[in-house]
Every structure is written in C-alpha cells, then in structure tokens.
N, C-alpha and C positions, 0 to 999 in steps of 0.2 A: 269978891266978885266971881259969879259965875257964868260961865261962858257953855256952848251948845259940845265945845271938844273936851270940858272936862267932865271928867266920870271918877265916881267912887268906887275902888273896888272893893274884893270882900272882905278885908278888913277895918273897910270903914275910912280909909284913907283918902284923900283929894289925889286925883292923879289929874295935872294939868296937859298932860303930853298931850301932842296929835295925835287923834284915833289912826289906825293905818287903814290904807287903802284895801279892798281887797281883790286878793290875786286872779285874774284869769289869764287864759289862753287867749292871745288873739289867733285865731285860724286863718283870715282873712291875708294875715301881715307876712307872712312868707313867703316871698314873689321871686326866690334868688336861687338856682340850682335847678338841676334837671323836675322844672314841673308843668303840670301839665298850659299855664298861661305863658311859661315862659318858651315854649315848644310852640303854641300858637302864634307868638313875638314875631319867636325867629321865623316860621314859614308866612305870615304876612310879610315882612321886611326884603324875604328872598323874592317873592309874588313882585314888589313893588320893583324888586331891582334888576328882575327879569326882563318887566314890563318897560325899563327905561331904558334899560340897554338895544334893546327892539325896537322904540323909539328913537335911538340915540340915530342908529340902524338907517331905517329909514327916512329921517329928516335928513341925515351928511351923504349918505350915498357910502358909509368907511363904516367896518367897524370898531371897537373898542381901542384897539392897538393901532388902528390907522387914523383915527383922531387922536392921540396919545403922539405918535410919530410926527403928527404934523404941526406941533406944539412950537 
C-alpha cells in the first residue's frame, strides 16, 4: 500500500516516514522585548490611563490618592 507520505529514495528503497515540514521564519510572531508594537502597547495603555485618571479627577472632585484615602 502506498500512501502520498511515502517516497523512494535513491536507493530504491520505500521510506514510509513523514515527509518533514518545511522550516521558516515566522517575522510576524515576535511581539515580546523592546519592539517596535510593543512600544506602541505601552504608550496607548499610558494614553488610556492618563485619560481615566483626569476622568477619575473630575467626576469625584479628589484625586488618585484622595479616592484611595477614602476607601
């Protein structure tokens, strides 16, 4: 029985193994360490937490430490 994974080498032999896959680079998959998505992360995340703090601000009349105090 032959199947689409086996192949003859040049011996003339059945080799029933799994063909191997082959190797690349993913470029895309390195999202961890000083880069440049993970630089844009962190200043959207600061943008947002700026922005809620001001909010925070605003809405109680205290802020961070005077809501925190009043707990």
């Amino acid at each position: 029985m032959r199947t689409n994974t086996a192949i003859i080498d040049d011996q003339g032999k059945l080799n029933n193994f799994a063909i191997e896959p082959k190797v690349y680079i993913d470029e895309q998959g390195d999202r961890t360490g000083f880069t440049a998505y993970a630089e844009m992360l962190n200043g959207r995340l600061a943008m947002i937490g700026f922005v809620s703090l001001i909010a925070l601000e605003v809405f109680t009349g205290h802020g961070i430490v005077g809501v925190l105090a009043s707990l």
